[in-house]
C-alpha positions as CSV (number, residue, x, y, z in Angstrom):
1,X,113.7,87.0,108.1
2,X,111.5,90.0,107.1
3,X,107.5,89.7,107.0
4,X,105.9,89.2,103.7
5,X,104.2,92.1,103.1
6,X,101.5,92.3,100.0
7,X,101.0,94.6,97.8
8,X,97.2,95.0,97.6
9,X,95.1,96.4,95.1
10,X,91.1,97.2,96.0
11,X,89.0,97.8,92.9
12,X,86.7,100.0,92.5
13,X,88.2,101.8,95.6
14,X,85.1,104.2,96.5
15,X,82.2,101.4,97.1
16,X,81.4,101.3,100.9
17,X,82.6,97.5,100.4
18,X,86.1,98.9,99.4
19,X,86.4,101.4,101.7
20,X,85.2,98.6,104.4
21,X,87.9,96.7,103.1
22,X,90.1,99.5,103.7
23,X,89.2,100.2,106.9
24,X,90.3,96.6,107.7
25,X,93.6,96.2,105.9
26,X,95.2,99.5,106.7
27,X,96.4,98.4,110.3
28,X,97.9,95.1,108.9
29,X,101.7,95.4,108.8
30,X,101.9,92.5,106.3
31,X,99.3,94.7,103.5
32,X,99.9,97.9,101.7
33,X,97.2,99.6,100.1
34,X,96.4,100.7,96.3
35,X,93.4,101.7,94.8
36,X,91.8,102.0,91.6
37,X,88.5,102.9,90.2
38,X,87.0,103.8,87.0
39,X,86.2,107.5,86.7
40,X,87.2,110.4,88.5
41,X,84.0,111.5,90.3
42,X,84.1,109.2,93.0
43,X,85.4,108.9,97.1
44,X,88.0,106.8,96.6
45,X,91.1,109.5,96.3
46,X,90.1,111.2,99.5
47,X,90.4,107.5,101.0
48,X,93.8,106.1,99.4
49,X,97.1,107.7,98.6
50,X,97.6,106.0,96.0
51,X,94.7,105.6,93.5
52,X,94.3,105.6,89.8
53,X,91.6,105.7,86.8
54,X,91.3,102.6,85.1
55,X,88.9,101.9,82.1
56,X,85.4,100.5,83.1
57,X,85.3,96.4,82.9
58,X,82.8,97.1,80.1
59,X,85.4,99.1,78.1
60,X,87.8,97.3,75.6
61,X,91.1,97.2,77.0
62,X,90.1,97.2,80.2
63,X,92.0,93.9,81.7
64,X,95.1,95.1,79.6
65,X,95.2,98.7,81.7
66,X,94.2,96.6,84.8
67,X,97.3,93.9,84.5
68,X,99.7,96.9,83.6
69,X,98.8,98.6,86.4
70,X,99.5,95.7,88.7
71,X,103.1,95.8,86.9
72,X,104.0,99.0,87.4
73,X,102.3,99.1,91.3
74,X,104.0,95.4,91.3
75,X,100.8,94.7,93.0
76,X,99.8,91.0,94.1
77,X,96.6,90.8,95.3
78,X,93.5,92.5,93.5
79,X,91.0,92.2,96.0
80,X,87.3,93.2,94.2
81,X,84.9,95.3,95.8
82,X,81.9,95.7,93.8
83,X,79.7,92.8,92.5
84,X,80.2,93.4,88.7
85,X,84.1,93.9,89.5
86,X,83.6,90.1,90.7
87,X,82.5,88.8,87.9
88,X,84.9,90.7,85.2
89,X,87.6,89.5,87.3
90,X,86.5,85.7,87.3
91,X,85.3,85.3,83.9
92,X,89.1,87.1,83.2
93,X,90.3,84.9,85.9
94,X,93.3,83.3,83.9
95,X,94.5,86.5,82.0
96,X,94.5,88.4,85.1
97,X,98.3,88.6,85.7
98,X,97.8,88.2,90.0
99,X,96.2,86.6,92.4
100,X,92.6,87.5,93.1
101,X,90.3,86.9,96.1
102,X,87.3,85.9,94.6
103,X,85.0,83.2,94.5
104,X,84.7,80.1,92.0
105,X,82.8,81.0,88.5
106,X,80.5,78.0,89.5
107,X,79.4,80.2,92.5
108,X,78.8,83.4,90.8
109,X,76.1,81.1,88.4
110,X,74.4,81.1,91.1
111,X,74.3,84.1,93.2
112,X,75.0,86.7,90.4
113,X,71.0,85.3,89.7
114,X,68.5,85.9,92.6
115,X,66.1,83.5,90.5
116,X,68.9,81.1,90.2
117,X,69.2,81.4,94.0
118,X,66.1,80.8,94.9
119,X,65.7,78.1,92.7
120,X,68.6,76.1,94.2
121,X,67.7,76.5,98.1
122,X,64.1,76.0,97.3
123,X,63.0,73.4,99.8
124,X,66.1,73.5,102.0
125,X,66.0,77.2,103.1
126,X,62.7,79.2,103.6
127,X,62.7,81.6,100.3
128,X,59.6,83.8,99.0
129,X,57.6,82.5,96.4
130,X,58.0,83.8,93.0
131,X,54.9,84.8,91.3
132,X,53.8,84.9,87.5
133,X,53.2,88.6,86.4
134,X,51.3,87.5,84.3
135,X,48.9,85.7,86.2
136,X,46.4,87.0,89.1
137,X,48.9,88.3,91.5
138,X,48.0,89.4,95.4
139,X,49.7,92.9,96.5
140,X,51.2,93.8,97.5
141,X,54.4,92.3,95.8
142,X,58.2,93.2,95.1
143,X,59.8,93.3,92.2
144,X,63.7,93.3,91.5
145,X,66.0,92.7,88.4
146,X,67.2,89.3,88.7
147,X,70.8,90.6,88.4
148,X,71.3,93.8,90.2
149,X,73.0,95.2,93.5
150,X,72.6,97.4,96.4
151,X,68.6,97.1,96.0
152,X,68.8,99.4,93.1
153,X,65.4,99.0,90.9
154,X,63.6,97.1,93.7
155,X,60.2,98.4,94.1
156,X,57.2,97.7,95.6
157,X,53.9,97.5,93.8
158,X,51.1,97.6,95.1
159,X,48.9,97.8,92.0
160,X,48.5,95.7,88.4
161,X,48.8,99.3,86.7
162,X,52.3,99.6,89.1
163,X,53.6,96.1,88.2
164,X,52.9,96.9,84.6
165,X,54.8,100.1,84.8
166,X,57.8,98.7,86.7
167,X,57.9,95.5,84.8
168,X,58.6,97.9,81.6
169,X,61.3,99.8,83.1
170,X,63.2,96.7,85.0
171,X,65.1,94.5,83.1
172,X,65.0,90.7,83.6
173,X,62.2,91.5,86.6
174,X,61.9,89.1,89.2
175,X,58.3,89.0,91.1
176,X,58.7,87.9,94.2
177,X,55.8,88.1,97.6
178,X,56.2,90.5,99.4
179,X,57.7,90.2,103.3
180,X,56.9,92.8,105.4
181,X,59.2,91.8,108.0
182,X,62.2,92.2,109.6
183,X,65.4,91.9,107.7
184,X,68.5,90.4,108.5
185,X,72.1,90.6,107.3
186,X,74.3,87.6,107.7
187,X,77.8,87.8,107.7
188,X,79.9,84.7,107.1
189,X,83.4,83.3,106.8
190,X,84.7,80.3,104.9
191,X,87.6,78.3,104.7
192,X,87.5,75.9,101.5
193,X,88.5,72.8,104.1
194,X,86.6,73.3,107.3
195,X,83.4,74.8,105.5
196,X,82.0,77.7,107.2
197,X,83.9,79.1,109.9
198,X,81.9,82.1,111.2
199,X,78.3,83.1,110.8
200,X,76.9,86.6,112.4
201,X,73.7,87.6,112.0
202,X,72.4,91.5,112.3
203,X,69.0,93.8,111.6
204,X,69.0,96.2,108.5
205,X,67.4,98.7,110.9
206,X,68.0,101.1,108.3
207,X,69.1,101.3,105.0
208,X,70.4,103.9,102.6
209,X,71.2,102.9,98.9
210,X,70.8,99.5,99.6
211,X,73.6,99.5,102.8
212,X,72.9,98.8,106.4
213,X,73.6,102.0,108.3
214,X,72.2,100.8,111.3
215,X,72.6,97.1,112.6
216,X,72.2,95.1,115.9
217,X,72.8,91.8,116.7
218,X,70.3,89.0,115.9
219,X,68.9,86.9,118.7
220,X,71.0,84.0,120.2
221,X,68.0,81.6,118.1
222,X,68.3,83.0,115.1
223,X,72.0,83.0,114.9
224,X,71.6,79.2,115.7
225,X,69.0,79.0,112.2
226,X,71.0,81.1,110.5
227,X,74.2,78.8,111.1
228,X,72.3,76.1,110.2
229,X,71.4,77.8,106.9
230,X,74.6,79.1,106.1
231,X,75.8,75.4,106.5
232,X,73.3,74.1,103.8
233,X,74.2,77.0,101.4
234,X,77.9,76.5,102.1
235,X,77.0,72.5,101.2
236,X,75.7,73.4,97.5
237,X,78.0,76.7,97.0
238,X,81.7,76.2,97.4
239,X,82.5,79.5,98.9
240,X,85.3,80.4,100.1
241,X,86.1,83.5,102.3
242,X,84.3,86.4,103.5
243,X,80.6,86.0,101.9
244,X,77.0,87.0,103.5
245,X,73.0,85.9,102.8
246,X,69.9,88.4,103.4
247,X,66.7,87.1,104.8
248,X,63.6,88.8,105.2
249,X,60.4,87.7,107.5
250,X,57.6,87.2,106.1
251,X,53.9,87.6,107.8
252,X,54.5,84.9,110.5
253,X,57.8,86.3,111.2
254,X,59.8,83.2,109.3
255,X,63.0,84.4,107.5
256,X,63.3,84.0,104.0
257,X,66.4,83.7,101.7
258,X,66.8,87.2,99.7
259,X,69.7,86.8,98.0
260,X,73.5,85.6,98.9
261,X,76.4,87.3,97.9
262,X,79.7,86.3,97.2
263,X,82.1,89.6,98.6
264,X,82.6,91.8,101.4
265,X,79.7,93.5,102.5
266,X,79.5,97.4,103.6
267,X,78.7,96.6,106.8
268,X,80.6,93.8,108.1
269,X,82.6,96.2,110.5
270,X,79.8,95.0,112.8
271,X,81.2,91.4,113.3
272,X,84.8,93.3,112.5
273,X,85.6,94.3,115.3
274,X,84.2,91.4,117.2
275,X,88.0,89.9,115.8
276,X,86.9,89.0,112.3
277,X,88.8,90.9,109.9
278,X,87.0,89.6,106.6
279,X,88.9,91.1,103.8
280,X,92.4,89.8,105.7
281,X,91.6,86.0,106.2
282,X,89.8,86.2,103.2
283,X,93.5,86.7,101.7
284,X,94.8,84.4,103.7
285,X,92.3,81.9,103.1
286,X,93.2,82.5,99.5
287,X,96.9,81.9,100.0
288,X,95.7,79.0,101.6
289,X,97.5,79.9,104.6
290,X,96.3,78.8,108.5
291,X,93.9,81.3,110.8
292,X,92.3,80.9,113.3
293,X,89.4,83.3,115.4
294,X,89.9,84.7,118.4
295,X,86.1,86.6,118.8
296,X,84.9,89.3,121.4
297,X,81.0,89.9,122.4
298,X,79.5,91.3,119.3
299,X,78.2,95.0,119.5
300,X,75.0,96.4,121.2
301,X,74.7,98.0,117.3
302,X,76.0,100.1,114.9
303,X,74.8,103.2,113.5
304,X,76.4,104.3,110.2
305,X,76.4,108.4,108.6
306,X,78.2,110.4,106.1
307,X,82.1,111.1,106.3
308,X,83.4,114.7,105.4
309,X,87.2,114.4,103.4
310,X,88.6,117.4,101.6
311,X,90.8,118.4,98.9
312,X,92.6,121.5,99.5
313,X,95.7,122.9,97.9
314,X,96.9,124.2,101.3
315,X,100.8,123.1,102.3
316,X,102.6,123.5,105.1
317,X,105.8,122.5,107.5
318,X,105.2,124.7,111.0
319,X,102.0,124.4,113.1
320,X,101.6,127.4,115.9
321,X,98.9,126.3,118.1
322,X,97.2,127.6,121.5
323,X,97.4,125.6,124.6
324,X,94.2,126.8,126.6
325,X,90.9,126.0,124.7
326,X,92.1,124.4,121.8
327,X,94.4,121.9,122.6
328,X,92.9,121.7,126.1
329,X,89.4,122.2,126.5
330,X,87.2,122.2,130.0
331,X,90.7,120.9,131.1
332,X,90.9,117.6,129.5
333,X,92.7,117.4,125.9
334,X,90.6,118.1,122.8
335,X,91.5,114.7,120.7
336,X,90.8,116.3,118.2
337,X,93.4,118.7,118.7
338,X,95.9,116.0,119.1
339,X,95.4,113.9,116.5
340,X,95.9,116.6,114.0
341,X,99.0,117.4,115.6
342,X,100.2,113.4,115.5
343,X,99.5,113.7,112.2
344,X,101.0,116.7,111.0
345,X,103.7,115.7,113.3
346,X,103.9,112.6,111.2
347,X,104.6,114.3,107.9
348,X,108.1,116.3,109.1
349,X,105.5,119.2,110.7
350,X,107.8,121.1,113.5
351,X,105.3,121.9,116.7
352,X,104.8,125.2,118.3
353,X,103.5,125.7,121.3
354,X,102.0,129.5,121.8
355,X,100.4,129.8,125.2
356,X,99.5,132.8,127.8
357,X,98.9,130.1,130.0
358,X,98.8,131.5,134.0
359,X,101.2,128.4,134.6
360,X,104.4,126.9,133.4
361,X,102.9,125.3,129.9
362,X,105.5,122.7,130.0
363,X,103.8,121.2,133.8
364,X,100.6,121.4,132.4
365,X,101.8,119.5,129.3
366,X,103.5,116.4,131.5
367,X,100.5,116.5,133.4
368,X,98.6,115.8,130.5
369,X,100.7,113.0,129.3
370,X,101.6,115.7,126.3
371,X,105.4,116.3,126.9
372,X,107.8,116.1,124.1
373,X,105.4,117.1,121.8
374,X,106.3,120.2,120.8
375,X,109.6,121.5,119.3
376,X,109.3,125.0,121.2
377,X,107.3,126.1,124.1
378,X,106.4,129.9,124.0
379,X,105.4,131.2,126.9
380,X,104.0,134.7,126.6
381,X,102.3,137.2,129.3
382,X,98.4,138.6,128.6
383,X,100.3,141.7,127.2
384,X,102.4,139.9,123.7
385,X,101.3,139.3,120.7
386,X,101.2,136.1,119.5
387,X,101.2,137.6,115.9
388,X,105.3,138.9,117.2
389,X,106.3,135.3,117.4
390,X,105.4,133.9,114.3
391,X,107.7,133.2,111.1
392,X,105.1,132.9,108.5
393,X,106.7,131.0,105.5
394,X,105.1,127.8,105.5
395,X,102.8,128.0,108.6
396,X,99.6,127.8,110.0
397,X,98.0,129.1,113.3
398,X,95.4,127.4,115.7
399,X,93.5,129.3,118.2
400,X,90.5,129.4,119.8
401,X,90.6,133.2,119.9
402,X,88.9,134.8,116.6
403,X,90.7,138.3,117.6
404,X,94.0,136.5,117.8
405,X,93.4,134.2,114.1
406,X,92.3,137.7,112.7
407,X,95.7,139.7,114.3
408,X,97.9,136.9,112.9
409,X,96.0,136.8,109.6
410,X,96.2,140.2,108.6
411,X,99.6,140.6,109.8
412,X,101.5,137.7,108.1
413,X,98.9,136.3,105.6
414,X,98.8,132.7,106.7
415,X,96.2,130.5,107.0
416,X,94.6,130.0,110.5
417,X,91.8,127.8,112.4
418,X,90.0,127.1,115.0
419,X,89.2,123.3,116.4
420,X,86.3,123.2,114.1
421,X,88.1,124.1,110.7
422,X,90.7,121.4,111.3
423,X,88.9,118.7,109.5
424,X,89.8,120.2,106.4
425,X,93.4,119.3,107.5
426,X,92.8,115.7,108.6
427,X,94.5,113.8,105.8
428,X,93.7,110.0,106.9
429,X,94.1,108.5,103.6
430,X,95.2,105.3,103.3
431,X,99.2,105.5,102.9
């Protein structure tokens, strides 16, 4: 009996929650990917290989083009990325024509409101107090729209002539007391039987539009509170799969409730690859299907920074390539190197070999584990031209050598790299 294998559909596709979500699913043989998102300008066709524009969940229409996509992709999961996504999707909940992993309206009440929040976990869970701008108010303080994301429009003020400023240019503002402490990320998985079934906690050492690109793990005590927190939230909110809560310290160093939120978070490839793949027992746990966790030492930390993917019009079926100081360099293999050549190898490429290697390229292949790789072996002397054994329709040359890229270049007209320029080339999208 085959596997069941889903056809899943992350929307938007681009957010660092989507592509986290991704990043998880893309190894699992029972999931295959699809993407959407509304509007071109955005990362998310450099990440799938299959992605398409949809109207905005604010446009008319919107949930028609969404369900007729899922027809034609025969898609059966749509698996929300982005917090306003979330809440489109369960308002829409019983016109959307497949399943979704999402949580219950009654939790988005609550956490699609930070005041609402608060106001529920007042007096079980530390929270900051929420001051009256219109009253006498001590700054420094912090002010956030009451329904927002990804700490856009938070700002701290610091003056009565600031608040009044930001409290005109923030809508539904929420004044809170400001904690200068440290803040924490808190990653958690639920089943809607056993309650909560993982909690990891982690630093926002730093943060860059409102995602932790650097985390480490929180101390052995304060995952113990913030288990015990995540049990009383988990008591009042029925949530059900991968969700998280922010806390922040305040002057004494006691953490305060920030906010919870009911998705994946951007960052939760920190308890990932401890062994808990969110965004896949979050389906399961949707399907109401059995898991269970099987979890490694969590990392010392993670540190997060930009990702360079191309487009390019370049195509090509025949990859020459030098042995000595690009695919090997200081005599071990240049991964880099290699995995281009899996990958080209993987979409039909054939593989040549062009060496002037002093020994027999085809031992010093073996020896490097690197045999059978290549559909020819050239061996040349110091004396040939690499350029002479090169058919040029539909091919590309690697070399270290700028002389020999420039010989082959101007000879044949084709494309050619070094180690460094090969990024261009590395198509990992999602497939």
């Amino acid at each position: 009996m085959g596997r069941h294998v889903r056809n899943v559909l992350i929307f938007p596709g681009g957010t660092e929650p989507g592509m986290e979500i991704a990043r998880a699913l893309k190894g699992c043989k029972e999931v295959r990917l699809f993407a959407a998102s509304s509007g071109e300008g955005n990362h998310a066709p450099f990440v799938f290989s299959r992605h398409a524009v949809l109207p905005d969940v604010f446009t008319p229409g919107w949930l028609d083009a969404l369900n007729r996509l899922c027809r034609d992709w025969a898609i059966d999961v749509i698996y929300p990325s982005h917090d306003y996504i979330v809440e489109a999707l369960v308002r829409e909940r019983d016109r959307v024509s497949v399943a979704v992993v999402a949580p219950p309206a009654e939790v988005l009440a609550v956490t699609a409101s930070k005041r609402a929040t608060l106001a529920l976990f007042a007096g079980t869970i530390p929270t900051p107090a929420v001051l009256d701008p219109r009253a006498s108010v001590n700054f420094p303080a912090f002010l956030k729209p009451d329904h927002g994301y990804g700490g856009q429009g938070a700002v701290r003020v610091d003056s009565a002539v600031q608040l009044q400023g930001a409290l005109e240019q923030t809508a539904a503002p929420l004044l809170l007391e400001y904690l200068p402490g440290g803040e924490y990320t808190i990653d958690c998985l639920s089943d809607r039987e056993r309650g909560v079934v993982f909690v990891g906690g982690r630093t926002r050492e730093r943060i860059r539009m409102g995602t932790a690109m650097r985390s480490v793990s929180a101390s052995a005590e304060y995952d113990a509170l913030f288990t015990r927190y995540a049990r009383i939230i988990q008591a009042r909110l029925p949530l059900r799969g991968a969700w998280f809560f922010q806390m922040r310290e305040d002057a004494s160093g006691e953490p305060r409730l920030l906010e919870i939120g009911a998705r994946v978070a951007g960052t939760m490839a920190f308890n990932r690859v401890r062994g808990v793949n969110f965004p896949w027992l979050s389906i399961l746990e949707e399907e109401r299907a059995p898991f269970e966790l099987l979890l490694n030492e969590p990392p010392v930390a993670i540190d997060r920074a930009l990702t360079n993917r191309f487009a390019h019009r370049l195509s090509y079926r025949r990859v020459y390539v030098d042995l000595d100081d690009t695919l090997l360099l200081n005599d071990r293999v240049n991964v880099d190197v290699a995995a281009f050549l899996f990958r080209a190898l993987n979409d039909g490429c054939e593989l040549v070999l062009l060496t002037k290697c002093l020994t027999d390229p085809n031992d010093v292949l073996a020896a490097r584990r690197l045999a059978g790789l290549f559909d020819r072996v050239v061996h040349l002397d110091e004396a040939q031209s690499k350029a002479d054994h090169i058919d040029p329709e539909g091919a590309i040359f690697i070399d270290d050598s700028f002389s020999q890229r420039r010989e082959v270049a101007v000879r044949h007209g084709i494309p050619t790299f070094d180690a460094s320029m090969l990024e261009l080339l590395m198509n990992d999208r999602v497939d």
